[in-house]
N, C-alpha and C positions, 0 to 999 in steps of 0.2 A: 504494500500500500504506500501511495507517496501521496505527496500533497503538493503543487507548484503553482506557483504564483508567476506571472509573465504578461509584459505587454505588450500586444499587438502594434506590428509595422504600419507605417503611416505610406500604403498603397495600397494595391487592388493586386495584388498578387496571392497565390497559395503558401503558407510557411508551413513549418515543422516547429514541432514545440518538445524538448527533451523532457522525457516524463518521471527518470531518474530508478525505473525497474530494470528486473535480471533478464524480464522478458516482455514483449511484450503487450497490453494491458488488455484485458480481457471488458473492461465495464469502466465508461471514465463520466464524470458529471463534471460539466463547466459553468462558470456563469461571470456573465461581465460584472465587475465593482463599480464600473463610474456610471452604468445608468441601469434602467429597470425593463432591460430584456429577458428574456425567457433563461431558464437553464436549459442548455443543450447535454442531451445524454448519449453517449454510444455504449451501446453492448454489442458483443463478435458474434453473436445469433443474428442480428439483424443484417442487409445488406450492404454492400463496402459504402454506399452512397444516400445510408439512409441513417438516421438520429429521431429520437423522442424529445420531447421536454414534459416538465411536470403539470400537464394539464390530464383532459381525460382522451385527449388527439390522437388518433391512428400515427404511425412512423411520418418525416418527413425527408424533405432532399435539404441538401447545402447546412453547411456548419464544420461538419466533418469530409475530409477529401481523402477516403479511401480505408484502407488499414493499419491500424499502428505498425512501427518496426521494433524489434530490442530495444532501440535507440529512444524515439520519439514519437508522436504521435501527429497528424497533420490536418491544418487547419484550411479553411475556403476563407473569402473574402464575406464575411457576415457579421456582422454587429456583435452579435451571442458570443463568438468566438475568435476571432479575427479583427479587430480595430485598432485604431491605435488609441487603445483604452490600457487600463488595469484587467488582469481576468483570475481565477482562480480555476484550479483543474484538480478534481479528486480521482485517483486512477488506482484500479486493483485489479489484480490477477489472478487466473484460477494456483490454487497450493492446495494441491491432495490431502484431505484429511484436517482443511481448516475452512476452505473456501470454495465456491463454485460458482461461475453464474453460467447459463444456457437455456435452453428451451422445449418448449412442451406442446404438443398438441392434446385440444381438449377433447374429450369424447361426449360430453351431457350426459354423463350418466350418476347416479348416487354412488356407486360403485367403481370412485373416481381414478383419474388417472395418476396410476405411479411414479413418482420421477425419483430417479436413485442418486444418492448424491456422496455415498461414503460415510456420512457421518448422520446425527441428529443434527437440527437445526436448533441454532439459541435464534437466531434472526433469518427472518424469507422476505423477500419484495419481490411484487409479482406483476405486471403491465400484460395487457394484450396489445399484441403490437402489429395486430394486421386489422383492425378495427377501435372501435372508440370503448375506452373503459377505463376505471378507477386502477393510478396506485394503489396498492394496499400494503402494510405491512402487519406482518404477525409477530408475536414471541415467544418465546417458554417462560419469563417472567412472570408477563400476566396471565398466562396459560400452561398453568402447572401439568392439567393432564390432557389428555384427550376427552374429546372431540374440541381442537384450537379454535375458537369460533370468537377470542376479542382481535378487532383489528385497529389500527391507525391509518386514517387516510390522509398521506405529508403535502399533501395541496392546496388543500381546500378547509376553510373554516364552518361551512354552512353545504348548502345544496340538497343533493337526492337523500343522504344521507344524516345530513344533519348538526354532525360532529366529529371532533378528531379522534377522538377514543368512541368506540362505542361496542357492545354484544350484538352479533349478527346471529340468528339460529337457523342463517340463507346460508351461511359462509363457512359453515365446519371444515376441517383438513384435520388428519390425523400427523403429528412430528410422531415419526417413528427412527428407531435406530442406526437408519442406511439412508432414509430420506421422506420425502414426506406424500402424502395420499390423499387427494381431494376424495369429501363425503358430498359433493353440491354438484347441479348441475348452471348455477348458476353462469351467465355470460361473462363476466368478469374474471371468474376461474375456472372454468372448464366449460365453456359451450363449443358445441361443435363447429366444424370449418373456421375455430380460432386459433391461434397460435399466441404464447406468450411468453415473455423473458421472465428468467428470476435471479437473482442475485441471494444468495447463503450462506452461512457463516456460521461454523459449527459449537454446538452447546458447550463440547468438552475437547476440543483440538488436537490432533496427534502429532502435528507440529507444529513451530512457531513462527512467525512471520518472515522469518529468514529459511524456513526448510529444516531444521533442524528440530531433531525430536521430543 
């Protein structure tokens, strides 16, 4: 996990932004400091020329130009990401046994879909990202056992939902010991002909952020 701060070239050109990992980054969140543009997010399920931000918006184009390298990560000519601003850049990578992020297709069913992840999750955020639908995040904090049903929606203070904490008994998943299991057929987590990111981070870690055991 790295955290970089950097600002944007005073042109219209593409740059590269060094991210400061061994590899690299699997899921990066950006957001400009000098004005009040969206945060641009990449995660490596999605396509080389496509990014979210924290709204309820299907994928978009331009912010991100392409796929990180080892090195660096590469930006487009966009306000979000690219100006000649201040910016801030959160970037993580998958590490076996601590972290994961990738992708799921849902199936609508109560008898939800699997997604194995190597460990339990202390923390899941989960986007549909080929249609419109809610961030959400879960814990094991507030969700000591099964069926995980309190969520956090990190976007929104009001709306369909109401609030940032709240009990859903639409939205059950079970955190199990390899990874976690929707019980919903809800749109948001598992409707059919959807697709969606998640980002993980495991309860109990087998290694530590350097790889090491």
């Amino acid at each position: 996990f790295s955290i970089i701060k950097y600002t944007g070239p005073n042109d219209t050109n593409n740059h590269e932004v060094p991210h400061g990992l061994s590899q690299a980054p699997d899921f990066i969140i950006t957001k400009n400091l000098d004005a009040t543009y969206n945060w641009d997010i990449y995660h490596s399920s999605l396509a080389d020329d496509a990014y979210l931000i924290f709204t309820n918006a299907a994928t978009r184009a331009q912010g991100f130009n392409g796929r990180p390298t080892s090195t660096v990560f590469k930006t487009e000519h966009d306000y979000s990401t690219n100006e000649n601003q201040d910016y801030i850049a959160y970037c993580w990578h998958d590490v076996p046994g601590l972290q994961k992020f990738g992708q799921f297709a849902g199936n609508n069913s109560a008898d939800g879909v699997f997604v194995e992840l190597g460990f339990k999750p202390a923390i899941l955020l989960i986007k549909n990202d080929n249609s419109t639908g809610d961030w959400i995040i879960w814990d094991s904090a507030r969700n000591p056992v099964n069926p995980v049903n309190r969520q956090i929606w990190p976007y929104t203070t009001s709306g369909t939902y109401g609030a940032y904490d709240q009990v859903g008994s639409n939205y059950p998943m079970d955190f199990l010991s390899n990874g976690f299991k929707m019980r919903t057929t809800d749109a948001d987590m598992n409707g059919s002909s959807r697709t969606y990111i998640y980002a993980a981070w495991a309860e109990a870690p087998s290694v530590d952020l350097y790889g090491g055991g």
